[in-house]
N, C-alpha and C positions, 0 to 999 in steps of 0.2 A: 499628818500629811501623807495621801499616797506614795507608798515609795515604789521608786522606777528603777529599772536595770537599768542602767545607761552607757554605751560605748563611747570612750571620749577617741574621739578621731586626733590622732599623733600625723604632724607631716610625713613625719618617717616612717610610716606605715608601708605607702607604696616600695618607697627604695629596699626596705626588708624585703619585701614580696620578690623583688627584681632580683634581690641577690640569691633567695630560694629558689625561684624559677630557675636560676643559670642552670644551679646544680643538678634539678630536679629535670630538666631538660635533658642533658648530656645523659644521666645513667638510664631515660624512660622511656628513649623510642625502642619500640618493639619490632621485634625480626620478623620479616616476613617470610616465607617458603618461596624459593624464585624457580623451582621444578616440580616436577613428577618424580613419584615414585621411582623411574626407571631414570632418572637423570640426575644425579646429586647437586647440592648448592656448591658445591668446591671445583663442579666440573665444569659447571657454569660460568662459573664466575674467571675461571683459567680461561676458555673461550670466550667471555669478554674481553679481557686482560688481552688478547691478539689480534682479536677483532679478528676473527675468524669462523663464524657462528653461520651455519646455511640453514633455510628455510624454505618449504614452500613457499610460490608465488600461489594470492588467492585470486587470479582471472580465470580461474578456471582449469587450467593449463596443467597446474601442480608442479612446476618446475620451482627445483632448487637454488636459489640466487644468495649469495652476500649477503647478513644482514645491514641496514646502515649504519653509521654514528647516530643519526637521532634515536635508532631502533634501539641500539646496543645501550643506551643511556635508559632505554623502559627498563630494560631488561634488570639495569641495575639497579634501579629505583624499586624493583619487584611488581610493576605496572603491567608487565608481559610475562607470559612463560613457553619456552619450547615444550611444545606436546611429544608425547612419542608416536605419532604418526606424523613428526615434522612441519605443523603448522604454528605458527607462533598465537596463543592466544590470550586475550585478556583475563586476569587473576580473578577478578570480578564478576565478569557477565559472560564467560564463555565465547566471546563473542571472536573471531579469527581476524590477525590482525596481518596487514600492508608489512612484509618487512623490509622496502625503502622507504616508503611513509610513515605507517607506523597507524594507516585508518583502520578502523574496524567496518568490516561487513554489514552492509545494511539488516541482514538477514541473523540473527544469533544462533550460535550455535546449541544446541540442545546439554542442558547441564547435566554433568558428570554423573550429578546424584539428584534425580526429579525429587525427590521428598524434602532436599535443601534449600531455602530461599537463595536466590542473588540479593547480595546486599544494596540498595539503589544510593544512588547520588542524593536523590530526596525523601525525605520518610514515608513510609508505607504505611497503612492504614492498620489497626492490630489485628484483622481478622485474616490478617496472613498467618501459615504456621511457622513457630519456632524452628531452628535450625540449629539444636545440638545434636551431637553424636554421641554423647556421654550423659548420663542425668546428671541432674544437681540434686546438692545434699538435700535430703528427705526432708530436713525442715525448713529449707527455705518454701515459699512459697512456690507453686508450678505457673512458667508463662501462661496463660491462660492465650486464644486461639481468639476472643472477643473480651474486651472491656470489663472493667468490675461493676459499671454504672455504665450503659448505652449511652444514656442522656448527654455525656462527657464524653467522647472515646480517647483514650490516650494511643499515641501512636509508638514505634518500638522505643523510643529513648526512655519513655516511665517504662517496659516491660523489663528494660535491660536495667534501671533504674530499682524496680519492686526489690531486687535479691539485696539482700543483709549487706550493712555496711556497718563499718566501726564506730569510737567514736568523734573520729574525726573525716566522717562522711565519706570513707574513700571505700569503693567495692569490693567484695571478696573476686579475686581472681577462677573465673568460674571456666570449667569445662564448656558450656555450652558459646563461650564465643572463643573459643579456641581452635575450632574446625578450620574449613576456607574462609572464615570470618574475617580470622586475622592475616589475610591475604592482604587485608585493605588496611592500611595504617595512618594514625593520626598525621603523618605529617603529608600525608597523600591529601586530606580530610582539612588541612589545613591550608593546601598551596589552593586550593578551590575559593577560600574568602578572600573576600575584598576587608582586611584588614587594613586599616589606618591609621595616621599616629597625628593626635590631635591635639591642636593648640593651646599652649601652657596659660591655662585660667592664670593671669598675675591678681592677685590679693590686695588692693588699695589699703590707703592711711586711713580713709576716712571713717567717722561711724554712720552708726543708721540708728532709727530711735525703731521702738519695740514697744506690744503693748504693756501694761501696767501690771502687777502683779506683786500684791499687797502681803505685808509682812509685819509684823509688830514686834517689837524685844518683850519679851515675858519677863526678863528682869534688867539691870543696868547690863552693859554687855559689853566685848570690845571686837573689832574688825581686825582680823587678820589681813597681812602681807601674803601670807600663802597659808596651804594645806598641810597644819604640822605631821610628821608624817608619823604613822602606827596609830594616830588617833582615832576615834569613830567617832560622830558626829550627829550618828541615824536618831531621831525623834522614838520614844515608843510609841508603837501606832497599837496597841493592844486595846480593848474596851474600856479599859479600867481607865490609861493613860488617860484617851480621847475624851471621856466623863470629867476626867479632872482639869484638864485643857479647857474645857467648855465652861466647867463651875468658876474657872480660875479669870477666863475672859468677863463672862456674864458679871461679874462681881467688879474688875475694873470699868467695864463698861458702867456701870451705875454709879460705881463713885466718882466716875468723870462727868456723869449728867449731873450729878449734884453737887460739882464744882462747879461748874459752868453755870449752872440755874441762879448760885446766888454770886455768881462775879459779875463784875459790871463790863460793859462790854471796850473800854478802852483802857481794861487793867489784864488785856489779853496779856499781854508777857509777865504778868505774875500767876497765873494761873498755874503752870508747872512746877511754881515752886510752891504753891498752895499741898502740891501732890505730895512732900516730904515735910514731915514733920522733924520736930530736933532729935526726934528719938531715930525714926527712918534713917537723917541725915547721916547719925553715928552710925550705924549701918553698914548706909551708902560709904561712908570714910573705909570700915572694917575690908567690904566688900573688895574695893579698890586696892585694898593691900593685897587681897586674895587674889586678886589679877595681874596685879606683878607678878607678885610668886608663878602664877601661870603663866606668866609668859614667856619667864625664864623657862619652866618644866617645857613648853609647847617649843620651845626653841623657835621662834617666829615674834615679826615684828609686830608691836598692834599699830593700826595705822589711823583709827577714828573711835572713838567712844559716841554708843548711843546709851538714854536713859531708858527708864522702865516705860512702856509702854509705847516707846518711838516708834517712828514709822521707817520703810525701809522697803525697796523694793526687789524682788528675787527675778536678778537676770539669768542665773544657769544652775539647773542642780548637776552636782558633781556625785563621784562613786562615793562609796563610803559615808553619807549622810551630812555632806559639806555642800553650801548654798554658795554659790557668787552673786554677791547685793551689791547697791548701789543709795545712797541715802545722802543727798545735797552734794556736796565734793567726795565724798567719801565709799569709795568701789575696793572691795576687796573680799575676801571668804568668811562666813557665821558658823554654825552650827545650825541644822534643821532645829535640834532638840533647845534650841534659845529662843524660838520665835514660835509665836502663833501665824498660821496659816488657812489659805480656804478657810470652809464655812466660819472655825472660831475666829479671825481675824476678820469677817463679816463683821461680827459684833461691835469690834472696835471700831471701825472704816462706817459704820452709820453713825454712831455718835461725833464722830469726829466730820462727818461729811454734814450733818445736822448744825452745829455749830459753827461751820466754818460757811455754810448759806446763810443761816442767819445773822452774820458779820455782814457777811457782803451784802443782804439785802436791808441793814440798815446804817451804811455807809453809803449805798445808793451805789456800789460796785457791782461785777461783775462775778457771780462764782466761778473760780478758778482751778481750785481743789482745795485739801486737807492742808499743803505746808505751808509752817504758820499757822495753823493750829494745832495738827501733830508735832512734835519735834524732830528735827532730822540730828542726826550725825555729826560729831564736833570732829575736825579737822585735828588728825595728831600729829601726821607726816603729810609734805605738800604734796597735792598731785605729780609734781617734777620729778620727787625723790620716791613715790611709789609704787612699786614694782607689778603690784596687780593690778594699776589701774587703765594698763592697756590688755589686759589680757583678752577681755571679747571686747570687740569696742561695739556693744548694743547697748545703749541707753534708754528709759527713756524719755528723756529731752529731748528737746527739738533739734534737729542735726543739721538740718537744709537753713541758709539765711537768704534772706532777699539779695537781689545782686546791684551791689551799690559799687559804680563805675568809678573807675579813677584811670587815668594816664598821667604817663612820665612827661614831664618839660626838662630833664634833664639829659646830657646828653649820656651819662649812664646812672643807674641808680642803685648802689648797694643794696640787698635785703639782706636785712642784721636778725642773729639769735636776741639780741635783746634790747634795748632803747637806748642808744648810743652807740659813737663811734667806736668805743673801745669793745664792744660786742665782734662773734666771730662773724663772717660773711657766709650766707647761707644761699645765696643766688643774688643773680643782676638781672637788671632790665635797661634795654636800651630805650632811647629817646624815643616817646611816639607807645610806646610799648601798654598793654590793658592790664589790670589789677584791677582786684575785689577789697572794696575795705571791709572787713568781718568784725573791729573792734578798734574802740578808741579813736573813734573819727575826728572828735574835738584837741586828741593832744597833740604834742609838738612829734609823738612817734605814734606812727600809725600802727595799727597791724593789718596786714594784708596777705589774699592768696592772689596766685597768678599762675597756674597751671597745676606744678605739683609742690610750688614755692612755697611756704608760707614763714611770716616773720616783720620785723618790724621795718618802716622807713620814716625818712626823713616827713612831714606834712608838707613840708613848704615845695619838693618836687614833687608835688602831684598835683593835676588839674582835676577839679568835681565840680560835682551840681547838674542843673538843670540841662547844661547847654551840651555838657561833655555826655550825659545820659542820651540824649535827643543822636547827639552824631554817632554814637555805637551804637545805637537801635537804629539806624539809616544804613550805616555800613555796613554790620553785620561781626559779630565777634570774633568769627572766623577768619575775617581779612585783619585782623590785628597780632603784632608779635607779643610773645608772653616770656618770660623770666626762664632765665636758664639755670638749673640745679650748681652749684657748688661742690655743696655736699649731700647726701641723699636724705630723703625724710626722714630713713630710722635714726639717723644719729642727728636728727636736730631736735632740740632741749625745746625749742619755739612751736614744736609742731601741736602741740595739744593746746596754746595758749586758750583758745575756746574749742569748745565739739564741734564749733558749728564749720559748714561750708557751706559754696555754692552747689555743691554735688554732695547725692547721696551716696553714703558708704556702699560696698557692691560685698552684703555677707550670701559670698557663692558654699559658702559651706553651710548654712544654713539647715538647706531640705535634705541635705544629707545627713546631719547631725540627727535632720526631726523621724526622719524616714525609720534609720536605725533604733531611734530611741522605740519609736513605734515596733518595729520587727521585734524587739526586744520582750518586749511585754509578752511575747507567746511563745517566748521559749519555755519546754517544759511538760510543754500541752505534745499530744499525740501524733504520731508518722500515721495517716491511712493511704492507703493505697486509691488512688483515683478520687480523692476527697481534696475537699476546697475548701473547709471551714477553719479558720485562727484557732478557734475553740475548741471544737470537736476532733478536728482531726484534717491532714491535710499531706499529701506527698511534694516529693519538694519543688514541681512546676507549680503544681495549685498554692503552693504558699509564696511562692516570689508574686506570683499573677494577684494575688489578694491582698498584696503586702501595695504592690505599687496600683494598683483598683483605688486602696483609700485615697492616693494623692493625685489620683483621673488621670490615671494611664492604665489604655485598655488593651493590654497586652497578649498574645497570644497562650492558650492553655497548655502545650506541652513543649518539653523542654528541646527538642528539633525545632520547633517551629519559632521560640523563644531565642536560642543562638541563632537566629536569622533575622530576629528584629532588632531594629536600633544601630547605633554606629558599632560596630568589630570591633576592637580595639587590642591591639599585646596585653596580655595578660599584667605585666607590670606597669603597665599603664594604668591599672585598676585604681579607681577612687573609693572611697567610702560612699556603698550604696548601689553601684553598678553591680553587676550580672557576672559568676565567670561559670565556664560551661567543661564540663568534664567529658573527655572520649576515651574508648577502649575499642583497638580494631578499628579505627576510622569513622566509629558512629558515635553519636553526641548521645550519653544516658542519664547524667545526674547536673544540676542547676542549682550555685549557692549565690547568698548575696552576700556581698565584699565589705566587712566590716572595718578593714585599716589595720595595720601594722601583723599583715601576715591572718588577720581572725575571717573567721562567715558568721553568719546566723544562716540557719540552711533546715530543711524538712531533711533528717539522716534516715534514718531506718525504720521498722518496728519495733525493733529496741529500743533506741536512744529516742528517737522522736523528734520535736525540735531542739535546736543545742547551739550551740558557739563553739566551734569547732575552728581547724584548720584546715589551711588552703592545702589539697591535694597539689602540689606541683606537678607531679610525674604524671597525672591527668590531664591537666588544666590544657587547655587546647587555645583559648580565646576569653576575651572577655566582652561585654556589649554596652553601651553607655543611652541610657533611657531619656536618667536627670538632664533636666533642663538647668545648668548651673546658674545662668544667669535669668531664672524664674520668677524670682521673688523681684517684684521692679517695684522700688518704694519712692516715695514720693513723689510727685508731676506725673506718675505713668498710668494712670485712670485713663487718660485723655489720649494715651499712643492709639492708635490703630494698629492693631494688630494681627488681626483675623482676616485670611483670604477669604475671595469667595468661592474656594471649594471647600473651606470650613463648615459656612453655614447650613446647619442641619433642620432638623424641623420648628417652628417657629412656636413658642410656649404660650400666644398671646403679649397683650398690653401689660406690663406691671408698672407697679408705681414704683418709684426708685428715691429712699434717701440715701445720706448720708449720713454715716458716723465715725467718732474715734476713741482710742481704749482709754479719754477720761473719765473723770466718777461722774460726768454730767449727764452721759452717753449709755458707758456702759453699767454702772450705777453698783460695780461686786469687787471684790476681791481678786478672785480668779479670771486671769487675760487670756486662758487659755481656750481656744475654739472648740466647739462642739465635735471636730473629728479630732483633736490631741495637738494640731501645733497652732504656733502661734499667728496671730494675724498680721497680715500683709499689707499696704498698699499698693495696688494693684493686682490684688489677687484674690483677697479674700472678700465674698459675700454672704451676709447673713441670711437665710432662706427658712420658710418652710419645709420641712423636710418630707410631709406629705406631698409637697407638690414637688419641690424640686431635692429631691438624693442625695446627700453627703458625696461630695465626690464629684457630681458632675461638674463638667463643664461648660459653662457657658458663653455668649455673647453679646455684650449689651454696648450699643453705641462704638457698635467695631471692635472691640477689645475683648476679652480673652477671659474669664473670672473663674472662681471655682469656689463653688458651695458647700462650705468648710464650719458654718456658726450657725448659730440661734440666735433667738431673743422672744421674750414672752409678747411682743406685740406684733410680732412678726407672722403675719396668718394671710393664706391665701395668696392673692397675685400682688405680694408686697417683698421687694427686696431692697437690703442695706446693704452698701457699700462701703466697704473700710478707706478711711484716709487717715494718713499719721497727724493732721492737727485738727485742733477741733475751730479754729479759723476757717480752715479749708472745711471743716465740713459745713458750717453754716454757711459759708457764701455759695456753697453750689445747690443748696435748699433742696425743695423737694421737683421732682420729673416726671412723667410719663413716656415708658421706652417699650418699644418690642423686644422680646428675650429670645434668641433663637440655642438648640442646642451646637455643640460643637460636632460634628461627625467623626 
């Protein structure tokens, strides 16, 4: 199996960040020069201190007046400076300033030194010249006057950017912006943005279902509670291994077609035990002793036993060669090197997709998938008592249930952790009040949601059916009261009774999680100056810009122009995935991506190249928020309108439009994962020709918002798939003809 770098995103990342920042803050603002030569900082600063400071007036006049308080506050800020011909003027532009206003001159004054730039408020174009007064070290490289590639031009933040940086991305302190450069200072540079502080994404109970992603035990196996620690877990991926991986499938595979060929087709639940003979069996006993012992050595719980060649599906690969699965009731951590995966797990996943259609098509059912003819996972700790089994809550099963009505006839109504009165109270509803039945509609205890409630009631106060459906479709859901919390979700023992809800799960961490995995994969690869390619080479505007390119966002190329897109935000507001922007002297030069708990992935130098480094604090000026958190809209949100009409971009033609979802019916492989590296969405994800329409883009179909992310071999020309999480939902929206416009 490919192995990936992977950053696991920690809550406590950000709060790390915030507590560096503090410090890195207080020791990092730099001093600025508030005189001339002929006028000290000390003497300045004494004449501010009295407010006693005279200057020319600039009407013309030349007369010496008072400076103001507002004046005497530039002065301290290093914003102004007393000249020694007694005019007060900007540190910046030269330019003479108001000393009761504090305006500058229409007209600029002529600079100290013609051969030095003025530093501007917004980036200047690179075929200005550099402005040291000292050279830089002979090996760094020399500002160049014009671009290393026209085609691109980068403007001063990649020139100030190009010179040697460590390995934790932060710039060597160069002479050349130590001149009147540093006149201008970060925090000057920073009262200038519209920084904002943005609403706390809260993280739901619920799950979301995810596409499929097939897995086999290569031998009997057990499920971990957690990630024993110091272990490894990594598969070898070496040729030799992959060979023997394959002989080892191909050979199961066959002896499964040749149990199946001569079993008869209603002695299906013997057929697995056909798989172990008495000899195997002792073994299999041996084995199981060997797994004790292991469990004690791995100090962790096991929580399900699967047999040899079960099935089993992989929701998250973890660092160190550790899978989080998921296999009937049973979610918790494997071993990579225990399971066959991709292509060799193909092998298995056809024989067993082969077998389990022709069940169904001479039972006169329906194919549905492999379980029930694969074997899943035997329950060893209940899901109540299992500690991994909310860890991600992506399954996937079906998450969303129909919304089946119920109100309260009583005048309040308990919702219980468990079925009975002696259970703890987990919320009320009062009389009149709306619920969801999710389970066990026929017993005397129901289970039900009602806002963020869930838990059991009484059957007999609740009113259902036909009539109570009819009058909440008339009213409106929203004119009904809903259960009031007790106690909150995490500590109710009821809350998982089923995955399901009326609402899908909201995993805002998601494209974050995918983004970084993605950035991940090019660390290693080369720093170029003025380059744009993952591969080849790239500086660190051109690799954030290509990083979030793959997930169609078409961001701006250099890194000035980049800490101006997207929301501002305080730097310890940073999330995993967002932008934070480095300045020196008041100009923005270097651009990482925010990988959580204090880390980047970032283009550093020509040295190091790309790296996982850390957060320069004493730099860090801002940070900018791109991700769409709440992006990934899964289930019902095909059908949102979502696209303005100043979205719509140029119009692609007529295309024929299905639908599919990540069953074996559908997508008919192993592998769930999409043709640009994450996983598929509904509402989001569509399958394209890539000649016609780009990895990446954006599009529009039927008002909504898509992004062409997948393949599929039948997929050619003006023909696109659209992902939906069940495969009900994909057959009843059958086949369409739509106009495809791009997004602008």
């Amino acid at each position: 199996m490919k192995a990936k770098r992977t950053n696991i995103i920690k809550k406590q990342g950000t709060k790390t960040l915030a507590g560096i920042l503090a410090v890195g803050m207080t020791f990092g603002t730099p001093i600025s020069v508030l005189a001339d030569d002929n006028t000290s900082d000390s003497t300045m600063e004494q004449q501010a201190e009295v407010q006693n400071v005279l200057a020319k007036k600039v009407d013309g006049s030349e007369t010496l007046v008072k400076v103001s308080e507002v004046v005497l506050g530039m002065i301290k800020r290093s914003e102004v400076k007393l000249d020694t011909d007694k005019f007060l003027k900007d540190v910046t532009t030269g330019q003479k300033v108001d000393p009761t206003t504090g305006e500058r001159v229409t007209e600029p004054e002529p600079p100290v030194e013609p051969s030095e730039p003025e530093i501007p408020t917004t980036p200047t174009e690179p075929s200005e010249p550099e402005a040291p007064t000292t050279p830089t070290e002979p090996s760094e490289p020399e500002i160049p006057e014009t671009p290393a590639e026209p085609s691109e031009p980068e403007s001063p933040d990649d020139n100030i950017k190009n010179t040697e940086t460590d390995q934790n991305g932060q710039a060597d302190q160069e002479e050349a912006v130590q001149t009147e450069n540093t006149e201008a200072s970060n925090e000057n540079l920073i009262s200038r943005q519209q920084i904002v502080k943005l609403p706390q994404i809260i993280d739901d109970f619920r799950f979301w279902t995810v596409a499929r992603i097939y897995a086999f035990a290569k031998e009997d196996l057990y499920v971990r509670e957690s990630i024993p620690e110091g272990i490894d877990g990594t598969a070898d991926t070496s040729d030799e291994s992959l060979k023997a991986d394959k002989k080892a499938a191909k050979k199961e595979a066959k002896k499964l077609n040749a149990i199946y060929e001569k079993a008869e087709l209603n002695k299906k639940a013997a057929i697995h035990a056909e798989l172990i003979t008495e000899q195997e069996q002792t073994e299999d006993d041996a084995t199981l002793n060997e797994n004790v012992t292991d469990q004690n050595a791995e100090q962790v719980r096991y929580i399900g036993k699967l047999d040899k060649n079960g099935l089993l599906y992989i929701l998250k690969e973890e660092e160190n060669g550790w899978l989080y699965v998921e296999s009937g009731n049973v979610r918790g951590f494997v071993k990579a090197s225990e399971v066959y995966t991709s292509n060799v797990a193909q092998k298995l996943l056809e024989v067993y997709q082969k077998e389990a259609k022709k069940t169904a098509a001479e039972n006169g059912a329906e194919y549905t998938g492999i379980e029930g003819t694969a074997a899943i996972a035997q329950t060893l700790v209940s899901p109540l008592e299992n500690q991994a089994y909310t860890y991600l809550r992506a399954t996937v099963n079906q998450t969303v249930a129909d919304k089946n009505y119920a109100t309260v006839n009583a005048t309040m109504l308990n919702v219980r952790e468990g079925k009975g009165t002696e259970s703890r109270i987990v919320g009320t509803m009062n009389q009149g009040a709306l619920c969801y039945v999710l389970a066990d509609a026929d017993s005397d205890w129901v289970y039900v949601e009602s806002a963020d409630v869930r838990g059991f009631v009484a059957r007999q106060y609740l009113n259902t059916g036909d009539e109570v459906t009819t009058q909440v479709e008339n009213t409106g859901e929203d004119h009904y009261q809903t259960a009031e919390e007790v106690i909150s979700p995490e500590e109710n023992q009821a809350l998982y009774y089923t995955l399901t809800s009326t609402k899908e799960g909201t995993p805002n961490g998601a494209i974050r999680e995918s983004i970084l995995e993605y950035a991940s994969q090019f660390i290693g690869n080369p720093y170029v100056w003025g380059g744009t390619s993952l591969t080849e080479g790239a500086d660190c505007s051109g690799f954030v810009q290509q990083i979030y390119k793959a997930y169609g966002y078409d961001i701006p190329r250099v890194a000035q122009d980049q800490s101006q897109y997207g929301t501002q935000i305080p730097v310890e507001d940073a999330q995993p995935g967002d932008l934070i922007f480095y300045a020196k002297a008041g100009h923005v030069y270097h651009v990482v991506m925010y990988a959580g708990d204090g880390k980047t992935i970032e283009a550093a130098n020509t040295k190091a190249g790309i790296i996982s480094g850390t957060v320069n604090t004493e730099n860090a000026v801002w940070a900018t928020r791109i991700l769409e958190d709440n992006e990934v809209v899964v289930d019902g949100g095909i059908g949102e309108i979502n696209a303005t009409t100043d979205m719509y971009g140029t119009c692609l033609g007529n295309f024929k439009i299905t639908y599919y979802c990540a069953c074996e019916k559908c997508c008919n492989k192993a592998d769930g994962i999409t043709a640009t590296g994450s996983r598929v969405a509904e509402g989001r994800t569509i399958a394209v020709d890539p000649g016609v329409i780009p990895y990446g883009t954006k599009v529009i179909i039927g008002g909504h918002i898509f992004t062409a992310e997948d393949c599929g071999g039948a997929i050619k020309q003006n023909h696109i798939d659209i992902y939906v999480n069940s495969h009900e939902e994909a057959k009843a929206l059958g086949v369409a003809n739509a106009p495809v416009y791009l997004v602008k």
